[in-house]
Backbone as CSV, one residue per row, in Angstrom:
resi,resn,N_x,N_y,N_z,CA_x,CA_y,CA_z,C_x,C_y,C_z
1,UNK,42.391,44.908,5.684,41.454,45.388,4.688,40.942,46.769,5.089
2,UNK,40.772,47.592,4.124,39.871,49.307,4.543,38.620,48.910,4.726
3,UNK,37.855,49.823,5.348,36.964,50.172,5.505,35.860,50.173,3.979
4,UNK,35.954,50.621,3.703,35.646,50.344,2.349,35.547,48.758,1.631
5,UNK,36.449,48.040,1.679,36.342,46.268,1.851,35.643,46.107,2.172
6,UNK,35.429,46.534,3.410,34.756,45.539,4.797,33.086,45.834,4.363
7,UNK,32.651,47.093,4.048,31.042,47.625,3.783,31.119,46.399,2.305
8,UNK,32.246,46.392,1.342,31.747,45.576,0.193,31.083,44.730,0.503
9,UNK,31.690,43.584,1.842,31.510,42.039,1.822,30.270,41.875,2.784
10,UNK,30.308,42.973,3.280,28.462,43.234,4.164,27.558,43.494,3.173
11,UNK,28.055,44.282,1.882,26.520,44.622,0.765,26.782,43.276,0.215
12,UNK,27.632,42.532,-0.210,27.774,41.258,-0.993,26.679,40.162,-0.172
13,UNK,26.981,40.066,0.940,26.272,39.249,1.828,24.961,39.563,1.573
14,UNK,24.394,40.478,1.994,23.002,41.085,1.598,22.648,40.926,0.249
15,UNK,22.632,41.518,-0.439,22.724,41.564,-2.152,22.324,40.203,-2.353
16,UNK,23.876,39.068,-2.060,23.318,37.569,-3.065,23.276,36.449,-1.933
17,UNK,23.087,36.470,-0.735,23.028,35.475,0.350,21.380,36.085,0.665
18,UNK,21.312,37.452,1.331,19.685,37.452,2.051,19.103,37.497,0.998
19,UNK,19.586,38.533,-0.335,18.171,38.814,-1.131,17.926,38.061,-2.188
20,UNK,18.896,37.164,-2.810,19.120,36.062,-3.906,19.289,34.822,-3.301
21,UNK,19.478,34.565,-1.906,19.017,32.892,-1.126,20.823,32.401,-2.222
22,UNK,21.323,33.485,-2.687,23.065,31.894,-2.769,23.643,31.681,-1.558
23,UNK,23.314,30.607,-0.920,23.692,30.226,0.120,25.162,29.545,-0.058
24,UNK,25.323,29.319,-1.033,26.802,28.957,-1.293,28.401,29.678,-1.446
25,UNK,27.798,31.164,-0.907,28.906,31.606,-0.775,28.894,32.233,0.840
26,UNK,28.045,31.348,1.579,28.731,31.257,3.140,30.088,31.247,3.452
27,UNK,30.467,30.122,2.714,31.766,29.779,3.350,32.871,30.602,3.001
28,UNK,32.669,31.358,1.657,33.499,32.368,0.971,33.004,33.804,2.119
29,UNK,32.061,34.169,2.859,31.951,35.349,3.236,32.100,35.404,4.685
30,UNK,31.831,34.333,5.233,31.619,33.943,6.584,33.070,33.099,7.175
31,UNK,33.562,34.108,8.174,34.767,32.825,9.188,34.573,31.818,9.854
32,UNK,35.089,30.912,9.856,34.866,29.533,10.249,34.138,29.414,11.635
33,UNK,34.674,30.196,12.285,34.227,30.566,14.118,33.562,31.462,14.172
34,UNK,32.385,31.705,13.068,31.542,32.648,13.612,30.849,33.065,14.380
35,UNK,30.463,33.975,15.135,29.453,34.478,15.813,28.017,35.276,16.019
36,UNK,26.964,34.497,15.544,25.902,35.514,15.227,24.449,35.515,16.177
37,UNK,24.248,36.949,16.476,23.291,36.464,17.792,22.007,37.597,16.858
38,UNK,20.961,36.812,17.156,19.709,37.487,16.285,19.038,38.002,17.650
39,UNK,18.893,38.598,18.619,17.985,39.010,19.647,17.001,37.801,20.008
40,UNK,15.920,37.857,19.420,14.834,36.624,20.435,15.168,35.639,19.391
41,UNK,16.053,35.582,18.185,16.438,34.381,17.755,17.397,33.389,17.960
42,UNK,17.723,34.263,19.307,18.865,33.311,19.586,20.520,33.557,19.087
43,UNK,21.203,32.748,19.179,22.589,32.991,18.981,23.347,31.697,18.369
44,UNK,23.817,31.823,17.305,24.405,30.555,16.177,26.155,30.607,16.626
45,UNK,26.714,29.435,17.073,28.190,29.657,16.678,28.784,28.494,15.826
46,UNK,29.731,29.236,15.052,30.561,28.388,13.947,29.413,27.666,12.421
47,UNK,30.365,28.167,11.330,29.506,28.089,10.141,28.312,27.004,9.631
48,UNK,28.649,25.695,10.546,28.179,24.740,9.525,26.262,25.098,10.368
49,UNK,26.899,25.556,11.626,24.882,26.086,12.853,24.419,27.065,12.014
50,UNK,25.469,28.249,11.515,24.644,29.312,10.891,24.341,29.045,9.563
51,UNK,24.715,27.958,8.830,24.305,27.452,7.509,23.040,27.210,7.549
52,UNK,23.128,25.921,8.400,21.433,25.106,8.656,20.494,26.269,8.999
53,UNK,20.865,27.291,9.785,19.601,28.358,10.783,19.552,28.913,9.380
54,UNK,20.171,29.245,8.252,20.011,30.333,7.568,18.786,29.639,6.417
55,UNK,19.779,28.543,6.084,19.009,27.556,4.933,17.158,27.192,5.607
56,UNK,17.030,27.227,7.127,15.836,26.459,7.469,15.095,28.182,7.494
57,UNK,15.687,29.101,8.059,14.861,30.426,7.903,14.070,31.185,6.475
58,UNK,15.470,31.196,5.915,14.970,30.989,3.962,13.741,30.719,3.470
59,UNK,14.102,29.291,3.848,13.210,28.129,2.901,12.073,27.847,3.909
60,UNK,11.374,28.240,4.577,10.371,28.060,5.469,9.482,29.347,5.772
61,UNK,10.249,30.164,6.641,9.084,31.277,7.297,8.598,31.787,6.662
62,UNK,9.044,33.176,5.983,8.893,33.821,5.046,9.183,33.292,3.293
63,UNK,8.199,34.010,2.641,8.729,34.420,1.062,9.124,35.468,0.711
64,UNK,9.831,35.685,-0.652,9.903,37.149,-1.066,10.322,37.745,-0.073
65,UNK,11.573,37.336,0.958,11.949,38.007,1.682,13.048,38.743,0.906
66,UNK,13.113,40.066,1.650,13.958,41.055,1.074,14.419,42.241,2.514
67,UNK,15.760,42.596,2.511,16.588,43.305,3.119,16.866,44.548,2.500
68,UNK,16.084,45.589,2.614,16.632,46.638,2.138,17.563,47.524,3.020
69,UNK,18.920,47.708,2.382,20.090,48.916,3.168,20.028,50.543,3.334
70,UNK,18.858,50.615,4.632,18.974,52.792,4.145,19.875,53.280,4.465
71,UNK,21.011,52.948,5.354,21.992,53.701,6.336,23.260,52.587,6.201
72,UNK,24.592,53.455,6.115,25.391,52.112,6.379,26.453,53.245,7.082
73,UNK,27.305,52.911,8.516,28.104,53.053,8.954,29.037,52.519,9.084
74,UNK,30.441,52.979,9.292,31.599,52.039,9.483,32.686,52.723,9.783
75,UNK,33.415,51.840,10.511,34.666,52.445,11.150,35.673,50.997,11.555
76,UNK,36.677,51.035,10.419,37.467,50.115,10.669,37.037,48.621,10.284
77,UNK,37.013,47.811,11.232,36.364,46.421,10.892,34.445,46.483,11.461
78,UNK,34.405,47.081,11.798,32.849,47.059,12.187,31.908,47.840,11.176
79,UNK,31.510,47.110,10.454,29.740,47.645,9.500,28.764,48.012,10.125
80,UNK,27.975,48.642,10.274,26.732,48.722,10.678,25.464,49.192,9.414
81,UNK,24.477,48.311,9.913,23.352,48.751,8.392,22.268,49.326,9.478
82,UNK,21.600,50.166,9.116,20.229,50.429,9.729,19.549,49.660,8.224
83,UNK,18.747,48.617,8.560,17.890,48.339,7.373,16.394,47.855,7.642
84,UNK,15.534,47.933,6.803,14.292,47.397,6.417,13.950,45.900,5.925
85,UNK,13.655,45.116,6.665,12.988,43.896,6.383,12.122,43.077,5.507
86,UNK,11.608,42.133,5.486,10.101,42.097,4.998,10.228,40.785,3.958
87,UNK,8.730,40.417,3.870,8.348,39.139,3.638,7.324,38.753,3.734
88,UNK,6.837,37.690,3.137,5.657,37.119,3.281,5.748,35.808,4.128
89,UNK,5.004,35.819,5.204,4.864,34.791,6.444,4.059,33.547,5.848
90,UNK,4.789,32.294,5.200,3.770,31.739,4.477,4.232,30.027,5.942
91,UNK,5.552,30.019,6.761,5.766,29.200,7.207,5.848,29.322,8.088
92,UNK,6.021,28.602,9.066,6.032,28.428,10.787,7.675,29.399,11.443
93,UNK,7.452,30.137,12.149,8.193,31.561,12.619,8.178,31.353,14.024
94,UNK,8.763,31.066,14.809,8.940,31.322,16.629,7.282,30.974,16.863
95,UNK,7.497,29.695,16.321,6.000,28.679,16.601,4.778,28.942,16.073
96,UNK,4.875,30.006,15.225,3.520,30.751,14.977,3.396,30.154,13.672
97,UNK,2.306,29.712,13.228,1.931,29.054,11.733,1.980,30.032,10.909
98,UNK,2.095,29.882,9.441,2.377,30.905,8.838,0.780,31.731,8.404
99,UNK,0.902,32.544,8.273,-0.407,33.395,8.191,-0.638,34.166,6.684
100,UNK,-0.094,33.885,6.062,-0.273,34.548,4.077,0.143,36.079,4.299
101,UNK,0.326,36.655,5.227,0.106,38.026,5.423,1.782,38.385,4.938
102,UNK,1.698,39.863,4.654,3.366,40.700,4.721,3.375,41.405,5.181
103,UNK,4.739,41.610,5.786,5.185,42.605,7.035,6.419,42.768,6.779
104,UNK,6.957,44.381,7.151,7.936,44.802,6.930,8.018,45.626,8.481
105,UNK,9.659,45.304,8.169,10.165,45.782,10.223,11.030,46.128,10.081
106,UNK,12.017,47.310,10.895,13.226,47.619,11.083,14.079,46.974,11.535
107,UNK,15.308,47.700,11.550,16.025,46.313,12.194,17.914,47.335,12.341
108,UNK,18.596,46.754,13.126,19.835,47.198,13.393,20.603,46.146,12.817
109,UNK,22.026,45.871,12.111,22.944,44.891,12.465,24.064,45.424,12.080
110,UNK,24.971,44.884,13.481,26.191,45.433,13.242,27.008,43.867,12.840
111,UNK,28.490,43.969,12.010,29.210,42.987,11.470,30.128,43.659,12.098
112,UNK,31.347,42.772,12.197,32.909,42.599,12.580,33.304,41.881,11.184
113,UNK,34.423,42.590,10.928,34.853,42.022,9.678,36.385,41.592,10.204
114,UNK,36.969,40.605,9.525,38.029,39.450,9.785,39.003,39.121,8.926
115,UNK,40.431,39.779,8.675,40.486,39.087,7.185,39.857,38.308,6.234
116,UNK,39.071,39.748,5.772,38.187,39.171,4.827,36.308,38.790,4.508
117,UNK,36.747,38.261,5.673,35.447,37.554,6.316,34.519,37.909,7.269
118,UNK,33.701,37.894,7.643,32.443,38.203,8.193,32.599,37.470,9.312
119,UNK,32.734,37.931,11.041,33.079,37.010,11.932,32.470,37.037,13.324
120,UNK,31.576,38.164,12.959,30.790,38.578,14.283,29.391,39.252,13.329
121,UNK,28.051,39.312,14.102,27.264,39.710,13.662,25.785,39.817,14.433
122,UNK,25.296,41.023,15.231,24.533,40.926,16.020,23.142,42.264,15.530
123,UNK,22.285,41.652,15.575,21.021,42.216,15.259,19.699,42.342,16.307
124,UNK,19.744,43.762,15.846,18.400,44.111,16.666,16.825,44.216,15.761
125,UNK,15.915,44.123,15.929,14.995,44.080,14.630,13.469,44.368,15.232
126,UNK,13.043,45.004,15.118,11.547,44.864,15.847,10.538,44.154,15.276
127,UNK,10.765,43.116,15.905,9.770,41.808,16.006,8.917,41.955,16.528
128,UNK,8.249,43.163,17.315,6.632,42.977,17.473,5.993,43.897,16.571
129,UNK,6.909,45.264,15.764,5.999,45.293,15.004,5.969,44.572,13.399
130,UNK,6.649,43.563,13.457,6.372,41.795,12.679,5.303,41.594,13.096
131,UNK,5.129,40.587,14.449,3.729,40.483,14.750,2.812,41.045,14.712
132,UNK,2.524,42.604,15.227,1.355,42.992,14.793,1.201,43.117,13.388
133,UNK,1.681,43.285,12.387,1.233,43.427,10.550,0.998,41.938,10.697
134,UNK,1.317,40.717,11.442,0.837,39.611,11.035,0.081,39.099,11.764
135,UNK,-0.361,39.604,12.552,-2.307,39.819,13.324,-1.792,38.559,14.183
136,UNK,-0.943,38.575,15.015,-0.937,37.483,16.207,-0.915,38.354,17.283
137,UNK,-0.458,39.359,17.438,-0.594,40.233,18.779,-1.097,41.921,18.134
138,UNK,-1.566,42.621,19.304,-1.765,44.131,19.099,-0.929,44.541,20.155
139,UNK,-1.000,46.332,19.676,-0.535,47.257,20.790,-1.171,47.509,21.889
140,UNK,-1.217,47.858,22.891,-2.060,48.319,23.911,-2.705,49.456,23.816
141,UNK,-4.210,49.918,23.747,-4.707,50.964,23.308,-3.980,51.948,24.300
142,UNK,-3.945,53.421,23.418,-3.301,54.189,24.339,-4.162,55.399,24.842
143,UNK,-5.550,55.237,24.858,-6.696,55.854,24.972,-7.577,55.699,26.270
């Protein structure tokens, strides 16, 4: 597949899996032996782990979550998005109860693309400044 393919099935993923919750076209976008490591979220292998992590992240932590794409790189089978986050924290998140609040965070992820398919996928995201917009931790004064 070009390069060009490969960015489609990364905006497809985004578009109607993160920002429309169709979780039903996992299995159409995602390779069977996948690999996906979220930084302090840990690391999912093979589809049916990253189904459940995706379906319980969804439908729990956040609402009105949304992925916006500012940057997209690529070369060959590897995507990369620089993108923007965000959501409303209404459910329980890396133990923390949900707090009504919204927060928006940066974030890195690069994809490996597979005949076809989506088969690697590792993200960087700044999760503390998540927490601080959702008042569980601060910065250290720098004064």
């Amino acid at each position: 597949m070009s390069t060009h393919d490969n960015i489609a099935i990364v905006r497809r993923f985004v578009d109607q899996v993160v920002n429309k919750g169709d979780l039903s076209l996992i299995d159409e976008l995602w390779a069977e032996d996948l690999v996906w490591r979220g930084g302090s979220l840990g690391e999912v292998r093979g589809i049916a782990a990253y189904r459940d992590m995706l379906a319980a992240a969804a439908g729990n932590a956040f609402t009105g979550m949304r992925l916006d794409i500012e940057q997209i790189i690529a070369d060959g089978d590897t995507v990369v998005l620089l993108f923007t986050n965000g959501g409303t924290h209404e459910g329980e998140f890396l133990g923390i109860p949900g707090t009504g609040r919204t927060a928006r965070w940066s974030g890195v992820g690069v994809y490996r693309v597979s005949d076809g398919r989506i088969a690697e996928a590792t993200f960087v995201e700044d999760i503390l400044a998540m927490l601080v917009q959702l008042g569980v931790t601060e910065l250290p004064s720098t004064g």
